[in-house]
Each structure stands twice: as C-alpha cells, then as structure tokens.
C-alpha positions as CSV (number, residue, x, y, z in Angstrom):
1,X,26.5,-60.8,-35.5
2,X,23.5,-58.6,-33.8
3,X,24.6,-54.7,-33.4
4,X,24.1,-55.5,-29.6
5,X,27.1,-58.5,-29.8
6,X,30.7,-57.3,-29.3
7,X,32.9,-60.1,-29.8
8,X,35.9,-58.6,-27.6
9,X,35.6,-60.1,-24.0
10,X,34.1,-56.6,-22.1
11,X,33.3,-56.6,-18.7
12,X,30.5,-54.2,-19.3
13,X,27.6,-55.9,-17.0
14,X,29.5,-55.6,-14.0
15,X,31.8,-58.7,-13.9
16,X,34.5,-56.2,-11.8
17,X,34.7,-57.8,-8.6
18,X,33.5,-55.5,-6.0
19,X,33.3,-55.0,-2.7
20,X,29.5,-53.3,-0.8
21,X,29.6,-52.4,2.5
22,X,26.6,-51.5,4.4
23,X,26.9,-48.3,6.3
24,X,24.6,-48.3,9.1
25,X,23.2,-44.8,9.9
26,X,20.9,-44.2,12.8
27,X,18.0,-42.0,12.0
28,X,16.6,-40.4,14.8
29,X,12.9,-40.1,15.1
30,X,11.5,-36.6,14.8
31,X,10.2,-34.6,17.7
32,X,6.5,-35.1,18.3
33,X,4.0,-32.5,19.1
34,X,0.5,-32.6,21.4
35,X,-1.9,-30.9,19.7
36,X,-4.5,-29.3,22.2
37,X,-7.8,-28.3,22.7
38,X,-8.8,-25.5,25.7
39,X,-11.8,-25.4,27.1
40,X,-14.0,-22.0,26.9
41,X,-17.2,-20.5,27.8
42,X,-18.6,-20.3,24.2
43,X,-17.9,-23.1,22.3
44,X,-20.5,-25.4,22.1
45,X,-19.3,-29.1,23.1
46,X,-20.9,-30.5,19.4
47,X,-18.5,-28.6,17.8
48,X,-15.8,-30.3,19.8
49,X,-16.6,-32.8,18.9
50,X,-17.0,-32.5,15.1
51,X,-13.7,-30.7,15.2
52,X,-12.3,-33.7,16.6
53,X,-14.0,-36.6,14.0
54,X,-13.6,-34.4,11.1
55,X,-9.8,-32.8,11.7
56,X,-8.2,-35.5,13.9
57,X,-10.5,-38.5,12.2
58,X,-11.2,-39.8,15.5
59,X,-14.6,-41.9,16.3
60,X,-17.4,-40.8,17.7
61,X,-16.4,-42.8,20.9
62,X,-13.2,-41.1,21.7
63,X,-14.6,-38.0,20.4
64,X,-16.7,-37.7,22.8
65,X,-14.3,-38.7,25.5
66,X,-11.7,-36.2,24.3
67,X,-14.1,-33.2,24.3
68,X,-15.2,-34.1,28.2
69,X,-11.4,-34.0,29.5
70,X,-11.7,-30.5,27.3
71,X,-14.8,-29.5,29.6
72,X,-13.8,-30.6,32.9
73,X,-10.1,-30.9,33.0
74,X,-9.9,-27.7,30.8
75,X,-7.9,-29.0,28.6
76,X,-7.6,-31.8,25.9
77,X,-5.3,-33.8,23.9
78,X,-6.4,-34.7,20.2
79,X,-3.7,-36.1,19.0
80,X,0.4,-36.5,18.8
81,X,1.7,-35.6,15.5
82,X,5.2,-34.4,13.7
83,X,5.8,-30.8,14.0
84,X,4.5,-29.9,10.4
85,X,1.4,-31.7,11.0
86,X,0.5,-30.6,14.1
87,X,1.0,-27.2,12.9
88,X,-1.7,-27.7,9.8
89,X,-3.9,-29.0,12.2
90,X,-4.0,-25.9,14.9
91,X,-4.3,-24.0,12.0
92,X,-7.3,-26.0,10.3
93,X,-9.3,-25.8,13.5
94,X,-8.3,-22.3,14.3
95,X,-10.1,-21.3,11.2
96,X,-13.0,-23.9,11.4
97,X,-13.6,-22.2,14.8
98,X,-13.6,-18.7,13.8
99,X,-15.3,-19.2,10.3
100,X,-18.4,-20.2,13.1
101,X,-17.5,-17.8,15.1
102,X,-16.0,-19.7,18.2
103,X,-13.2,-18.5,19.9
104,X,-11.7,-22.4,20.7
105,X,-8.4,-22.3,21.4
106,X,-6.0,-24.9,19.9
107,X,-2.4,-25.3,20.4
108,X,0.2,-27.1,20.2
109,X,3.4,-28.2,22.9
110,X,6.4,-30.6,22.1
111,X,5.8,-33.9,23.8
C-alpha cells in the first residue's frame, strides 16, 4: 500500500455534504471626477494639446477639439476618471506646465 493510501474510509476530499449559498452584495460604483483644463493668456494651444495626447492618451482628433472648447468656452473637459486618478493626473500636468513655465490651470470637480 502507497504512503498516500489510508485504508480506513476518510472523508478527507470533501465528501461532507454541504450546503453554498450565494450571497449577493451590491457594489456601488465609485464616484467619478472631471478633470479640467482652464483657459489662460499664456499657454500656448500646442501645449494643450500635447498635454492632452500624452497625459489623457487622447488622439490628435479630439485633442484638438478638447483644447478649442479650452480656448473659447474657457474651459475643458479631458477626461472622467476615479478620484485617485484624476488626482495623479492634475498633478502630472500641473508639473508638466510649470516645468515649461506655463501657468495652465487643471482641476478637478466630482461629476
């Protein structure tokens, strides 16, 4: 007999008649933030835009379409993001801006 056989009956691989019940938990979605871009005198509308395709990954299209509602509506919305992420990313472009010397202002606002 192997070292692995045990010849009493055990009801070692589960053979126990059990009972599973699902418990159903609703998880609720975290808040979302808008992260946004203010218009300014200064900043030049090319860096807008590469702020916006190389921190928010968005194409050259939109881009370009985001950075316009920044210059004439004043303001701009690059993208909707949990709280922790739209927090890394008003901090990326804050220093991106400054490290160039711009004084673009990014926030952020719950949605």
């Amino acid at each position: 007999m192997a070292d692995w056989e045990d010849d009493e009956d055990d009801d070692s691989f589960g053979n126990d008649e059990a009972v599973l019940t699902e418990n159903k938990q609703k998880v609720e979605k975290p808040p979302l933030f808008k992260v946004l871009l203010h218009n300014d005198d200064y900043t030049t509308q090319e860096f807008v835009v590469f702020i916006l395709q190389t921190v928010f990954h968005k194409s050259p299209t939109d881009a370009y379409r985001i950075m316009m509602a920044v210059h004439q509506q004043g303001l701009g919305i690059a993208g909707v993001y949990t709280y922790e992420i739209a927090e890394a990313k008003v901090s990326k472009v804050t220093d991106l801006a400054r490290s160039k010397e711009f004084p673009l202002l990014c926030t952020m606002e719950e949605e």
